[in-house]
mmCIF file of the C-alpha atoms, coordinates in Angstrom:
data_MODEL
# 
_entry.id   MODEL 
# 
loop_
_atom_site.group_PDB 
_atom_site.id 
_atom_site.type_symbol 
_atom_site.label_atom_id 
_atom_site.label_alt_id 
_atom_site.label_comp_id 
_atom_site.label_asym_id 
_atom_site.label_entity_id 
_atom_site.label_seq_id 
_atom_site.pdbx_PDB_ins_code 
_atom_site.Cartn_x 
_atom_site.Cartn_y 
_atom_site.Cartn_z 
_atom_site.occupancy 
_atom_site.B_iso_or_equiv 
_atom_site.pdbx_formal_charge 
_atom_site.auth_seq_id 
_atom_site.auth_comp_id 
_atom_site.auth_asym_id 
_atom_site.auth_atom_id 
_atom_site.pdbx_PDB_model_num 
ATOM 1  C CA . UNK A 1 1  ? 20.821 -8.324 -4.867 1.00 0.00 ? 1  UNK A CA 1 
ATOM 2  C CA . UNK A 1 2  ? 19.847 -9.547 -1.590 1.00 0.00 ? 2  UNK A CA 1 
ATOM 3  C CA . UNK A 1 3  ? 16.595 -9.435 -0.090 1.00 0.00 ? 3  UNK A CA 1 
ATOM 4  C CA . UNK A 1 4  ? 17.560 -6.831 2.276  1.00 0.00 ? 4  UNK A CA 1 
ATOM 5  C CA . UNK A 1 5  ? 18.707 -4.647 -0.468 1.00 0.00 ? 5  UNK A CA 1 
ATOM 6  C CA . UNK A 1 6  ? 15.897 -4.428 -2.450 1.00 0.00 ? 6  UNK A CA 1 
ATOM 7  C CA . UNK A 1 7  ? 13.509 -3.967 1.056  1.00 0.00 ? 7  UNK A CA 1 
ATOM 8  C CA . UNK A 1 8  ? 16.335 -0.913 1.909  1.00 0.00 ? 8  UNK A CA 1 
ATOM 9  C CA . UNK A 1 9  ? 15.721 0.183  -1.879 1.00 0.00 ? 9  UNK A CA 1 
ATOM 10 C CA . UNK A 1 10 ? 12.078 -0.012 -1.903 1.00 0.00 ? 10 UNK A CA 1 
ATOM 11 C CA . UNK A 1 11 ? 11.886 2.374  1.251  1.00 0.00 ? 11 UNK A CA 1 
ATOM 12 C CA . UNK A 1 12 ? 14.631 4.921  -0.510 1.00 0.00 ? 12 UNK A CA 1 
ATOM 13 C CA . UNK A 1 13 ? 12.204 5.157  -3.599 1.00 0.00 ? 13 UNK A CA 1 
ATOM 14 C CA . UNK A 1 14 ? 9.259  5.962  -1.275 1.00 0.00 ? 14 UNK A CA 1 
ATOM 15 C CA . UNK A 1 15 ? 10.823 8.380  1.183  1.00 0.00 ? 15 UNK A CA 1 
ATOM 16 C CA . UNK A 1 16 ? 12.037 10.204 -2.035 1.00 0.00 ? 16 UNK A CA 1 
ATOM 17 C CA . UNK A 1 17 ? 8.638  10.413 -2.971 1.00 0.00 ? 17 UNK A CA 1 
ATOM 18 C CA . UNK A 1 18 ? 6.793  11.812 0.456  1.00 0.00 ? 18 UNK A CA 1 
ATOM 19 C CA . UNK A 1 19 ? 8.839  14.574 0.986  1.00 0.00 ? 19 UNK A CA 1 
ATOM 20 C CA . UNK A 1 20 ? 7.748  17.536 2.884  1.00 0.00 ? 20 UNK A CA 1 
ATOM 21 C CA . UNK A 1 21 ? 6.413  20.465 1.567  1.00 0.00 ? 21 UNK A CA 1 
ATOM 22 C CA . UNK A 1 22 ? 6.635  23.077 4.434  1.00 0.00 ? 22 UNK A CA 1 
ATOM 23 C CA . UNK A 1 23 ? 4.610  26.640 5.449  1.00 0.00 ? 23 UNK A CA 1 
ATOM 24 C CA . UNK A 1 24 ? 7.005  29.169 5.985  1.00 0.00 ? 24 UNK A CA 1 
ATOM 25 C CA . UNK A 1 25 ? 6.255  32.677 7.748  1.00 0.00 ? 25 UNK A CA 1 
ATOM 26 C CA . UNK A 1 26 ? 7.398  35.319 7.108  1.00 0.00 ? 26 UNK A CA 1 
ATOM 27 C CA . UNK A 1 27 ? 8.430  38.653 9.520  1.00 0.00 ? 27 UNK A CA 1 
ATOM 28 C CA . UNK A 1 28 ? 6.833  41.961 8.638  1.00 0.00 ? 28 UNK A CA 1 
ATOM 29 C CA . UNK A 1 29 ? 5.906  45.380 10.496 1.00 0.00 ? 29 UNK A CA 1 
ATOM 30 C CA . UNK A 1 30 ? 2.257  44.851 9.972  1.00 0.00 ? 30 UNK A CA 1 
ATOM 31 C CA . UNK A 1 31 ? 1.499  42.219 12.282 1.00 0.00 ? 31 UNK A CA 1 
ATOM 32 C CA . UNK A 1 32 ? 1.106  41.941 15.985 1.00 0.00 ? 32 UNK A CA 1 
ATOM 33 C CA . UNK A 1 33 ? 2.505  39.397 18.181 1.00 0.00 ? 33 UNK A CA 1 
ATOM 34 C CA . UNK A 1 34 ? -1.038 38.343 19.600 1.00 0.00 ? 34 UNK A CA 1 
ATOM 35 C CA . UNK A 1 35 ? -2.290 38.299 15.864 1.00 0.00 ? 35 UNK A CA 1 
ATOM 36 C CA . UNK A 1 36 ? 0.624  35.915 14.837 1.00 0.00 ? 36 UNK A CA 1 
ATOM 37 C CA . UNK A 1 37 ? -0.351 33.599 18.147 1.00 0.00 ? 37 UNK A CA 1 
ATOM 38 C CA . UNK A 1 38 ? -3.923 33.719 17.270 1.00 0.00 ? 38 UNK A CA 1 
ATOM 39 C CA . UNK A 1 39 ? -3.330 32.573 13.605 1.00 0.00 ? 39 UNK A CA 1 
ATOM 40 C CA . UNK A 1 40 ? -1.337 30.258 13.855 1.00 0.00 ? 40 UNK A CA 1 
ATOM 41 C CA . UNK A 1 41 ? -3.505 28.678 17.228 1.00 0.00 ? 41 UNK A CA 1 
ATOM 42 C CA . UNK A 1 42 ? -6.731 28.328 14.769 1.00 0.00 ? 42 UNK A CA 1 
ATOM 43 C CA . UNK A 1 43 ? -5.353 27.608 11.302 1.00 0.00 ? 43 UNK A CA 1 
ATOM 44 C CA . UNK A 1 44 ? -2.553 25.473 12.063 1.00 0.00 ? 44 UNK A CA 1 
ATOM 45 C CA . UNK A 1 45 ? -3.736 24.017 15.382 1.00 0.00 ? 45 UNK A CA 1 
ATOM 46 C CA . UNK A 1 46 ? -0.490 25.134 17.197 1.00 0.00 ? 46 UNK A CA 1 
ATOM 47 C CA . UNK A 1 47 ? -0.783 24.957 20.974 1.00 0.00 ? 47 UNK A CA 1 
ATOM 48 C CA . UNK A 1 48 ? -0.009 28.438 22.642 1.00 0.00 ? 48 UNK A CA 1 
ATOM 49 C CA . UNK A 1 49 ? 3.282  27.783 24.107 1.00 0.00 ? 49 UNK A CA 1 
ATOM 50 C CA . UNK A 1 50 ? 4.409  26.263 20.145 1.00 0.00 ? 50 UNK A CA 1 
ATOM 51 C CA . UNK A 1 51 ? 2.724  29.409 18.209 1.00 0.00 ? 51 UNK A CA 1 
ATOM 52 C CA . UNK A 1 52 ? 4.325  31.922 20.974 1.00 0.00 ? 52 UNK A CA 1 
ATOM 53 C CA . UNK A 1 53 ? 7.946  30.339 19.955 1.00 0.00 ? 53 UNK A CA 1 
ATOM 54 C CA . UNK A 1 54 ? 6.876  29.957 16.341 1.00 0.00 ? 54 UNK A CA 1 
ATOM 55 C CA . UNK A 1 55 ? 6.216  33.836 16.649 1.00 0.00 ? 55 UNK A CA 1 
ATOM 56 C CA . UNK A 1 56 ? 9.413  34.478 17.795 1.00 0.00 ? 56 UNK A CA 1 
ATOM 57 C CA . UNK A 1 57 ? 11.420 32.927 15.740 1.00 0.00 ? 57 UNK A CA 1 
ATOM 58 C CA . UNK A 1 58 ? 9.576  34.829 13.192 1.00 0.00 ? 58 UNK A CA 1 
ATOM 59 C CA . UNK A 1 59 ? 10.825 37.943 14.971 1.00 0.00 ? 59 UNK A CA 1 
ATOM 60 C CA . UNK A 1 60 ? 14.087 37.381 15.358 1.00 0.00 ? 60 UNK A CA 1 
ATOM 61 C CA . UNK A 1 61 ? 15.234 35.248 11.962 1.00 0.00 ? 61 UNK A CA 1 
ATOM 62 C CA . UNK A 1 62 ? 12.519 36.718 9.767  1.00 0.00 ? 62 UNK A CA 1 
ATOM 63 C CA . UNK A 1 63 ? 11.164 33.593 9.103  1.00 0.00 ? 63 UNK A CA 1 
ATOM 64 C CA . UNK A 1 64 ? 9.638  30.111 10.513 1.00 0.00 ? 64 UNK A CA 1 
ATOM 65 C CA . UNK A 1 65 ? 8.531  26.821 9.271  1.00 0.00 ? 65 UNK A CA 1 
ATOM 66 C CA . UNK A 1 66 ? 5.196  26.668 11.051 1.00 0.00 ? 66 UNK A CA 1 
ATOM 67 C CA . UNK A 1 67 ? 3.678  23.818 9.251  1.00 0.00 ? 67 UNK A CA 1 
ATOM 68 C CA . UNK A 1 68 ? 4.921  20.858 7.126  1.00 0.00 ? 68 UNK A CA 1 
ATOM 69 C CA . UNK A 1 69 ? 2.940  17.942 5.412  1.00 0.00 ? 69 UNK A CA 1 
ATOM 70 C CA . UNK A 1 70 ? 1.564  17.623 1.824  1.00 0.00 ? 70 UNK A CA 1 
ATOM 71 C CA . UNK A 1 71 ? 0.977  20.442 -0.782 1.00 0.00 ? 71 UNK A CA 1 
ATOM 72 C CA . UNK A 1 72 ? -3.057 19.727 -0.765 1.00 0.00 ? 72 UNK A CA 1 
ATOM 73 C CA . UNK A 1 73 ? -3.479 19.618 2.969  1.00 0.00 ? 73 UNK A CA 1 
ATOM 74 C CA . UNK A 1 74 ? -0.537 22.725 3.155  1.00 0.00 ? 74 UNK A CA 1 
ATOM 75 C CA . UNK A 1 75 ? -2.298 24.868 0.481  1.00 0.00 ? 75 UNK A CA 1 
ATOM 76 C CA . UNK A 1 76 ? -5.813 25.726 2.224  1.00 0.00 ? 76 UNK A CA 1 
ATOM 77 C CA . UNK A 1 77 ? -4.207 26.411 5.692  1.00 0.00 ? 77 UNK A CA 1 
ATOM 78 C CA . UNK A 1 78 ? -1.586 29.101 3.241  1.00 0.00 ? 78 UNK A CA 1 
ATOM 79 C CA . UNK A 1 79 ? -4.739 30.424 2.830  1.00 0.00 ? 79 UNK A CA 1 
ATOM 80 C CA . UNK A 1 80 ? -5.981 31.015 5.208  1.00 0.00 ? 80 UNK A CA 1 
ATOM 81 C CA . UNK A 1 81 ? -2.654 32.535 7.068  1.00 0.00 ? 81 UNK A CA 1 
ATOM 82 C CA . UNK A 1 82 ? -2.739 34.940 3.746  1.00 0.00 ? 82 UNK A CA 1 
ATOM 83 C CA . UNK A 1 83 ? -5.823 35.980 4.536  1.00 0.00 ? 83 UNK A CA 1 
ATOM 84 C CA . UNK A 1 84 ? -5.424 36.800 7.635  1.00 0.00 ? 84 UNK A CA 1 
ATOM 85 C CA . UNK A 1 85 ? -2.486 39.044 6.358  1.00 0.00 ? 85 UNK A CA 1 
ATOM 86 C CA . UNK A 1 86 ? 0.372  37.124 7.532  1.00 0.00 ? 86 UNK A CA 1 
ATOM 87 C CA . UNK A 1 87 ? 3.437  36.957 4.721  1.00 0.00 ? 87 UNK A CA 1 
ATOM 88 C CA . UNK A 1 88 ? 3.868  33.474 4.138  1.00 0.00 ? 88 UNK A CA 1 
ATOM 89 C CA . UNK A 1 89 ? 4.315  30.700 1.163  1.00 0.00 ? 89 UNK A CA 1 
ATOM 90 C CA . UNK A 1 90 ? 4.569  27.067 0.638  1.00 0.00 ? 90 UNK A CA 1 
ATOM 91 C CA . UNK A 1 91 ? 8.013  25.539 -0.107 1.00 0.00 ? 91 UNK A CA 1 
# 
């Protein structure tokens, strides 16, 4: 095995390794627009413009990915979106 091979298999192992978990939303009747914005603008720092289109993709497929990194810096922003009464889980 070459050099190059094991460097290329090395970075395989550890990509495999950091995957994504990922915060999805979920739609529901419950929730306002504004309150969805507002959420999403203080828990997951989303800009307005990115937690206005998160909103409405929420809308209109029933769900988004609003938030991805790793399970312990993903599980106290679920939370807080819980909390807050929005439907939404870590996958």
């Amino acid at each position: 095995m070459s050099t190059k091979e094991k460097v290329r298999e090395k970075v395989s192992k550890k990509e495999v390794t950091s995957i994504n978990n990922e915060i999805v939303v979920y739609n529901d009747d419950v929730n306002t627009f504004d309150h969805v914005i507002d959420t999403l603008i203080r828990v997951c720092q989303h800009t307005a413009e990115q937690a206005e289109q998160c909103s409405l993709i929420v809308h209109y497929n029933g769900k988004c990915t609003v938030k991805t990194g790793s399970y312990d810096k993903l599980k106290p922003q679920c939370t807080q979106l819980l909390e807050a009464g929005l439907s939404a889980e870590i996958v």
